[in-house]
C-alpha positions in Angstrom: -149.9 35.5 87.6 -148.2 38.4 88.1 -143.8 38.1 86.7 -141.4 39.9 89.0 -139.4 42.8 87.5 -135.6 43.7 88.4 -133.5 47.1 87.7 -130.6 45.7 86.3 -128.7 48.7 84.8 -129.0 52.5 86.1 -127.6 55.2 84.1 -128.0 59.0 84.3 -128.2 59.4 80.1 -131.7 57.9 78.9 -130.3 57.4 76.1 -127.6 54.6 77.3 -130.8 52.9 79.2 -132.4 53.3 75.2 -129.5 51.4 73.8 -129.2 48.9 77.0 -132.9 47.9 76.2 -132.3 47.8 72.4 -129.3 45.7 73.0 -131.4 43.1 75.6 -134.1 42.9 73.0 -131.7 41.5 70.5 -130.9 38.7 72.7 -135.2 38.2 72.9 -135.1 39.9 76.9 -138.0 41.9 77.2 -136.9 45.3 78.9 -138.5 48.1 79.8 -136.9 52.0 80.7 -137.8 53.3 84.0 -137.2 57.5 83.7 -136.4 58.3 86.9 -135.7 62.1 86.0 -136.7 64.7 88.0 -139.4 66.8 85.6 -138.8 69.7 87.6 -135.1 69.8 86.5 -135.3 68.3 82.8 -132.5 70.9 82.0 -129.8 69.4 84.4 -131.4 65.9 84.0 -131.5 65.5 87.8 -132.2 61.5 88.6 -131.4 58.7 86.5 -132.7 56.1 83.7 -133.3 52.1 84.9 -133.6 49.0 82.2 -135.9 46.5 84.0 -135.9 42.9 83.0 -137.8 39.9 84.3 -136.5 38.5 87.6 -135.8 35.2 85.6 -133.5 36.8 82.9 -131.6 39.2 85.5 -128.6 37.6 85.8 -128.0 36.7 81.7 -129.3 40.3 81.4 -126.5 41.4 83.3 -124.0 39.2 81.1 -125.0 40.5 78.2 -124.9 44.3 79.1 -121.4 43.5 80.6 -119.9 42.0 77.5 -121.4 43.4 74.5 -122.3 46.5 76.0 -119.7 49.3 74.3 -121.9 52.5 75.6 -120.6 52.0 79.5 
């Protein structure tokens, strides 16, 4: 059985997805970081950063990064 996974926060500073995730994690919602960076670039840090969350915890994932989040 394969889970479905949802981008539920986009950021162009990795290290805002970091504390997104960390946050989520907290709360016992497995997240992931998706780089989405250009490598060519890494200097001007072309692209952005994505927390994924199972489809099922989307929308309290979203609740959570809405309310608590201070970072946004």
């Amino acid at each position: 059985m394969t889970e479905n996974w949802e981008s539920i926060y986009t950021t162009p500073l990795p290290h805002r997805a970091e504390l997104a995730k960390a946050l989520l994690l907290e709360h016992d919602i497995p997240a992931v970081v998706i780089n989405r960076q250009s490598s060519s670039y890494p200097a001007i840090g072309l692209g952005k950063s994505e927390v994924h969350v199972l489809t099922k915890d989307a929308i309290l994932a979203k609740v959570i990064l809405e309310h608590e989040a201070t970072f946004s």
